[in-house]
C-alpha positions as CSV (number, residue, x, y, z in Angstrom):
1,X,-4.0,99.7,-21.9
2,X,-2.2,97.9,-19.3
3,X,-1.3,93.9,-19.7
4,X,-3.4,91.8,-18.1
5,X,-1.5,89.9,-15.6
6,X,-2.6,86.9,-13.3
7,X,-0.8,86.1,-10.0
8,X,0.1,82.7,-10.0
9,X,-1.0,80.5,-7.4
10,X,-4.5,81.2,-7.7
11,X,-3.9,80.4,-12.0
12,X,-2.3,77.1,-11.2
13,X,-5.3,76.2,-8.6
14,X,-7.9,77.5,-11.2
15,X,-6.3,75.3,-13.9
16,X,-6.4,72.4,-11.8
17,X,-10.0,72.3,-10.9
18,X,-11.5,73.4,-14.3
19,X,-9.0,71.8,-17.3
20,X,-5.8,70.2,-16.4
21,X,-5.1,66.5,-16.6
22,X,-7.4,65.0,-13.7
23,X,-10.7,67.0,-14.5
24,X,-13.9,65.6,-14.4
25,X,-14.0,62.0,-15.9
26,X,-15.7,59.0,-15.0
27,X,-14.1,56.1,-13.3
28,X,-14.4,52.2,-13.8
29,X,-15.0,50.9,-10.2
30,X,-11.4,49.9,-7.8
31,X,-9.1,51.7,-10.3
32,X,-10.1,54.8,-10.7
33,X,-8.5,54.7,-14.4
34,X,-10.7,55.0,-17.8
35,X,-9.9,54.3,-21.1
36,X,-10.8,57.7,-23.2
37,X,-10.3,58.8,-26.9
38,X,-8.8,62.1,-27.1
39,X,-6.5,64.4,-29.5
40,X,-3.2,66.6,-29.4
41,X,-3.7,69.7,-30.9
42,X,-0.3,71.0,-31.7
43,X,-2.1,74.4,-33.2
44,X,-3.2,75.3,-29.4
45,X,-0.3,78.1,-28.4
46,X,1.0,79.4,-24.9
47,X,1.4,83.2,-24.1
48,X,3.5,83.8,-20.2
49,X,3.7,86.9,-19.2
50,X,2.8,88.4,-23.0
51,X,5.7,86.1,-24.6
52,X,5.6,82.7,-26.2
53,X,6.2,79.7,-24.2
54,X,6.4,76.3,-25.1
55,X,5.8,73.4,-22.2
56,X,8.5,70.5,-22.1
57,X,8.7,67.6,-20.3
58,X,11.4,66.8,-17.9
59,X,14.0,65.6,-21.2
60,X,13.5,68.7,-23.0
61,X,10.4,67.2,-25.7
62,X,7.6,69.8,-26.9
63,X,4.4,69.2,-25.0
64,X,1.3,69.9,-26.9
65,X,-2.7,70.4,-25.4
66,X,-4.6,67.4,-25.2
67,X,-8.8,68.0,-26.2
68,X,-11.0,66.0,-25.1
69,X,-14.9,66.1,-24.8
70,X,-15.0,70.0,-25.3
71,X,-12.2,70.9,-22.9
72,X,-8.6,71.6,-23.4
73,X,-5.9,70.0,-21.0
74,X,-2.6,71.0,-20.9
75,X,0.9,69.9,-18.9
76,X,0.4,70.1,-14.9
77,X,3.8,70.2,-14.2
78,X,5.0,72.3,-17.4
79,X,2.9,75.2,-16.5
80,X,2.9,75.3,-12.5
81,X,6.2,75.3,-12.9
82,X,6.8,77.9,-15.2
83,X,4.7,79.7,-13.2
84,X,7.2,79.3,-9.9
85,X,5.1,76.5,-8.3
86,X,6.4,73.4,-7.3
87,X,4.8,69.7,-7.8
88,X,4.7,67.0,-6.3
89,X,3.2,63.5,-6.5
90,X,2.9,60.5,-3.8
91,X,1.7,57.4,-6.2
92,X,0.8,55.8,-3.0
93,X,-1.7,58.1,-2.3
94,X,-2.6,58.9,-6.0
95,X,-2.2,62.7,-4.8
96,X,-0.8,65.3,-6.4
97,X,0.5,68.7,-4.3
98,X,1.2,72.1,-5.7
99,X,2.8,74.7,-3.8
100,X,3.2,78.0,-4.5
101,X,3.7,81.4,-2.5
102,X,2.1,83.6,-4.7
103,X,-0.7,86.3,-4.2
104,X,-4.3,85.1,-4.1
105,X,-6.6,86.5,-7.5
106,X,-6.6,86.2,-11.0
107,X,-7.0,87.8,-13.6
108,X,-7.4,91.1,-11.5
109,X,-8.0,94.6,-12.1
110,X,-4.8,96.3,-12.6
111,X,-5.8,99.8,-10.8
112,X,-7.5,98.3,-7.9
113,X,-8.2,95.1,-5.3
114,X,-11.0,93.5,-7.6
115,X,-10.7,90.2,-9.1
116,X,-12.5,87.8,-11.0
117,X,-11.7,84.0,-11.9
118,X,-10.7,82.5,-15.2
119,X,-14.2,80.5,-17.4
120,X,-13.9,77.4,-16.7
121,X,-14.8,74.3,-19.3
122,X,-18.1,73.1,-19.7
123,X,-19.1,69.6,-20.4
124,X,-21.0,68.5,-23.6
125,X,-24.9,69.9,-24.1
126,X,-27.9,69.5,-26.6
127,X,-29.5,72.9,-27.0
128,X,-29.2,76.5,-26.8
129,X,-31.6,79.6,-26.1
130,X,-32.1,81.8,-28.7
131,X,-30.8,85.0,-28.7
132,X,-33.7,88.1,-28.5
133,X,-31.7,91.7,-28.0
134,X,-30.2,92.2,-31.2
135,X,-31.8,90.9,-34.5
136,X,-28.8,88.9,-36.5
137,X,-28.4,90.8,-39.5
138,X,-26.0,91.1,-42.5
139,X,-22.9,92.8,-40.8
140,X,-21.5,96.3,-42.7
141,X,-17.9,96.7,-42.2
142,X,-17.0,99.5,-39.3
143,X,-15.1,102.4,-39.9
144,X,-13.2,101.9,-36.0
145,X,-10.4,100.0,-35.8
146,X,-11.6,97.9,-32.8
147,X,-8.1,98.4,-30.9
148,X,-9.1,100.4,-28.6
149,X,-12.2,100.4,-26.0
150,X,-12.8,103.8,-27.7
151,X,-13.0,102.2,-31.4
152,X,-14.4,99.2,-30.5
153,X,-16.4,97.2,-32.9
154,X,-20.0,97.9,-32.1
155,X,-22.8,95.2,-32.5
156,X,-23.7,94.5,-36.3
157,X,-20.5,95.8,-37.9
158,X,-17.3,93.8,-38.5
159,X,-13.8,94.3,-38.9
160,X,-11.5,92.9,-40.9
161,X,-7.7,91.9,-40.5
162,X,-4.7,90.0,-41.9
163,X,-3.8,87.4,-39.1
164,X,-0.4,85.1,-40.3
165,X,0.9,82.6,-38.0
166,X,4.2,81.1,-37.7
167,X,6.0,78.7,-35.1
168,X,7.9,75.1,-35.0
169,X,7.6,74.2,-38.7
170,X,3.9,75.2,-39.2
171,X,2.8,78.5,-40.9
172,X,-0.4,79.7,-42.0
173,X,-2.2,83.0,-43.1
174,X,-5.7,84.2,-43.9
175,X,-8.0,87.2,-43.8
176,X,-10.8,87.5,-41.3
177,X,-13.9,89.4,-41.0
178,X,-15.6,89.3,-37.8
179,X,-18.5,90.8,-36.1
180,X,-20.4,90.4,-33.1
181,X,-24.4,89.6,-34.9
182,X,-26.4,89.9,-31.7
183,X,-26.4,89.4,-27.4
184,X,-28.5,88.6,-24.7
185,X,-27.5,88.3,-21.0
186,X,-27.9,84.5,-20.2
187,X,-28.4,83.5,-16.8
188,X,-26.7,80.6,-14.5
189,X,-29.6,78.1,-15.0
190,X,-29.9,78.8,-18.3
191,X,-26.2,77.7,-18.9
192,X,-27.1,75.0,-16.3
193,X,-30.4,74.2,-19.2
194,X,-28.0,74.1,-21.8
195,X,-26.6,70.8,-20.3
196,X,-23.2,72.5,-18.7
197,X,-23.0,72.2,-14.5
198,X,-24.5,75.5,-13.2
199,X,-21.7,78.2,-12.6
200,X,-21.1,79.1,-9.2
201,X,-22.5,82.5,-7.8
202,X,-20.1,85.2,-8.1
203,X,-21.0,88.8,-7.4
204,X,-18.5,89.8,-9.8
205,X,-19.9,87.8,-13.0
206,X,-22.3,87.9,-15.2
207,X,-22.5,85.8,-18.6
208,X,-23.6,87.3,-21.7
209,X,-24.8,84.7,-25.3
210,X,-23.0,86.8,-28.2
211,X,-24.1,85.4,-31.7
212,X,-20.6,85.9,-33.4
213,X,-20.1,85.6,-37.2
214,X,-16.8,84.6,-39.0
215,X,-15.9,84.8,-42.9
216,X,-12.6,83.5,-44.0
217,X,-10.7,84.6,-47.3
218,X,-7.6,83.4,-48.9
219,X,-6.5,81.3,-45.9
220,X,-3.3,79.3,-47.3
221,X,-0.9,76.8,-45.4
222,X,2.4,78.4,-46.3
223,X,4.5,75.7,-44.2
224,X,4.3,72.6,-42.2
225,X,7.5,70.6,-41.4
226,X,6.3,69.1,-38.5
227,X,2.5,68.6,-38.4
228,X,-0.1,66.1,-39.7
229,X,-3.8,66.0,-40.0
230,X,-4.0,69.6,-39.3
231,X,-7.6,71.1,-39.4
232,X,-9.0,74.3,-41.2
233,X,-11.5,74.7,-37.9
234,X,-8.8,74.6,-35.5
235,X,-6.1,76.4,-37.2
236,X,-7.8,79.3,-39.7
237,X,-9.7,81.1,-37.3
238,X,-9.4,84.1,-34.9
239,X,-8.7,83.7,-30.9
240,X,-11.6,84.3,-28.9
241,X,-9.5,85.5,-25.8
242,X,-12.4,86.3,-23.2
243,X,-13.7,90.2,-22.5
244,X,-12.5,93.0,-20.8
245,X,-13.4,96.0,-19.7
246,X,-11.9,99.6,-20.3
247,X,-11.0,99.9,-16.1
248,X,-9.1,97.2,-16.4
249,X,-10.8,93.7,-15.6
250,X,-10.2,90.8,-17.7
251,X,-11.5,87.3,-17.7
252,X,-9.9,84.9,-19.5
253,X,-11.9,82.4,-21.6
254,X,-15.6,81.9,-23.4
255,X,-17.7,78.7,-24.4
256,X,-17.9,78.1,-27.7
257,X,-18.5,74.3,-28.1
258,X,-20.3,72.0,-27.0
259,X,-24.0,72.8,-27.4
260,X,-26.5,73.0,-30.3
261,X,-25.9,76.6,-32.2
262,X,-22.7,77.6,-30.7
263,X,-19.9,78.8,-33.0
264,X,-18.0,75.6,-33.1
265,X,-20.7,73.3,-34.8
266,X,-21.2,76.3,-37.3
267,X,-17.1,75.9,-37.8
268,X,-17.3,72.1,-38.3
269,X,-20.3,72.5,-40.9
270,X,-19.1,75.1,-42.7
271,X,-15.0,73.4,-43.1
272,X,-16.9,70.4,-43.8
273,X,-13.6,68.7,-42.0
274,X,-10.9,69.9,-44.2
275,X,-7.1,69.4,-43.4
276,X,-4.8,72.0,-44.4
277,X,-2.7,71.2,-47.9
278,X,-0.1,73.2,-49.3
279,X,-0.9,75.4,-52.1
280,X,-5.0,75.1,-51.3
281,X,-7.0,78.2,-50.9
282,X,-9.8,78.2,-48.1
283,X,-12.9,80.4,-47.6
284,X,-16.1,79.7,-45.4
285,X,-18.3,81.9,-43.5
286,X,-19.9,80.5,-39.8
287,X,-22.0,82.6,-37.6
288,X,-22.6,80.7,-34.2
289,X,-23.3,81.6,-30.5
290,X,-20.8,81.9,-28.0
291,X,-21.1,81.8,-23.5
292,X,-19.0,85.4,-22.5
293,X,-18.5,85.6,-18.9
294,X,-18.1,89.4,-18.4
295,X,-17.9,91.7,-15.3
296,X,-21.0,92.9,-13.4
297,X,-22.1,96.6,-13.5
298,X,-19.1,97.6,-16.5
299,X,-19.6,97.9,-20.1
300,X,-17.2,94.8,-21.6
301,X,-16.0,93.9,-24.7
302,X,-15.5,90.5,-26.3
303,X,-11.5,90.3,-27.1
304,X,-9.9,88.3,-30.0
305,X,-6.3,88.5,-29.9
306,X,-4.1,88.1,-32.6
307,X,-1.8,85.5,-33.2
308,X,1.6,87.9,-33.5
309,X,1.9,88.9,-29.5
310,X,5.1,91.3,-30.4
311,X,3.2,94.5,-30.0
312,X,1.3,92.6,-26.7
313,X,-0.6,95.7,-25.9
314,X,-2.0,96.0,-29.9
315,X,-2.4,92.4,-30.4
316,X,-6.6,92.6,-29.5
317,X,-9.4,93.4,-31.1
318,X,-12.9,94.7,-29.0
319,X,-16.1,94.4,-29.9
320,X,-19.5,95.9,-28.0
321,X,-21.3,93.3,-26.0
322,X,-24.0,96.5,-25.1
């Protein structure tokens, strides 16, 4: 399995429009500036090129994501310029330029000229369609390993996995069981019915609604030097990285938040808000639904990628979305 790679000046561009710092947020007439209430996550971690990268600002401090209503913003200038683009703002104008010379595409297939864009955010939404294709059902554990395309996790069984974590002062560990409980293709407008802006026509996407059920055991905070108010729904679960498929196409990102159902509401209920403490065991189970974008006319897979990116090419786990 090749690494998926992005060529940058189409990543920066993408990360501009759909989740940087000047997204889609109202204004208070003449200024243009609004007062909002968001959060730093400091759990939220940065893979460039397959290795660990921290943003700073221009003294050398630790930048961390900023959430707010559902979507995750991180450093404009930090990544484009890690990523060999240069920026630029004029205050008079309130405009801010990126420049970069890099190839047009992202993430693309690594054997051939096809491409397909990173999911973008979705605003806030009240309801979600149910899902029809495959019954939810008590998942029985699989006997692949779900590394491979080959082995991947097919629909109603799970896997299960050791998944510690360790960086700047925080550590944590748990076991995970996962499966993929049931999916349905979902179309534009009904994403659009969901309350989210309609996706764009793209001849090269489709979007599937995966019902996807988590069950935690023994997670433990083992270490945190630097961190407060650090929560068991943010930190003790698995990555949901975005699909693939076995020729080679990836697309970076799925929706789970922000409607009625999906798998983040079932997080919240079933941590009941919990911080991590030291020395405390955690356990929960939450099945919820989550938005896939996949790639038209291939058979994808739903990717979770685990939190040690050493081994980048084994660091994933697939599961059916057939």
């Amino acid at each position: 399995m090749k690494m998926v790679k992005m060529r940058k000046s189409v990543f920066v561009s993408t990360i501009v429009v759909s989740s940087l710092l000047f997204g889609s947020v109202g204004a208070f007439a003449g200024t243009g500036i609004e007062a909002i209430k968001a959060k730093l996550n400091h759990n939220i971690k940065f893979v460039l090129d397959g290795s660990k990268w921290t943003p700073k600002d221009q003294s050398g401090n630790n930048l961390s994501a900023l959430v707010y209503s559902g979507s995750t913003y991180v450093p404009l200038r930090a990544v484009s310029e890690a990523l060999g683009a240069e920026v630029d703002f004029d205050a008079n104008s309130s405009t801010i330029s990126i420049n970069s010379s890099g190839d047009s595409g992202i993430p693309y297939n690594d054997d051939s000229a096809a491409s397909a864009p990173v999911a973008t955010s979705a605003p806030a939404a009240t309801s979600a369609p149910s899902t029809t294709s495959t019954p939810s059902a008590p998942s029985t554990p699989s006997t692949s390993n779900g590394k491979t395309f080959g082995s991947a996790i097919p629909v109603g069984k799970s896997v299960s996995f050791d998944d510690p974590y360790s960086y700047d002062g925080l550590a944590y560990t748990g076991n995970y069981t996962v499966s993929v409980t049931s999916v349905k293709s979902v179309t534009r407008s009904e994403i659009a019915a969901l309350g989210f802006k309609e996706p764009e026509a793209n001849s090269l996407i489709e979007y599937k609604l995966a019902k996807v059920k988590i069950t935690l055991k023994n997670g433990k905070l083992i270490s945190d030097t630097k961190h407060e108010n650090t929560y068991v729904s943010v930190a003790l679960i698995p990555a949901l990285w975005g699909s693939k498929t076995s020729d080679g196409n990836s697309i970076i990102g799925v929706t789970d938040y922000g409607f009625t159902g999906s798998l983040d509401d079932a997080l919240d209920e079933a941590t009941d808000g919990k911080k991590l403490v030291s020395g405390q065991t955690y356990n929960y189970t939450a099945e919820g639904l989550v938005i896939v974008p996949v790639t038209k006319g291939s058979a994808n897979y739903l990717t979770i990628q685990l939190n040690n990116k050493d081994d980048y090419d084994n660091s994933f786990f697939y599961f059916n979305l057939q």
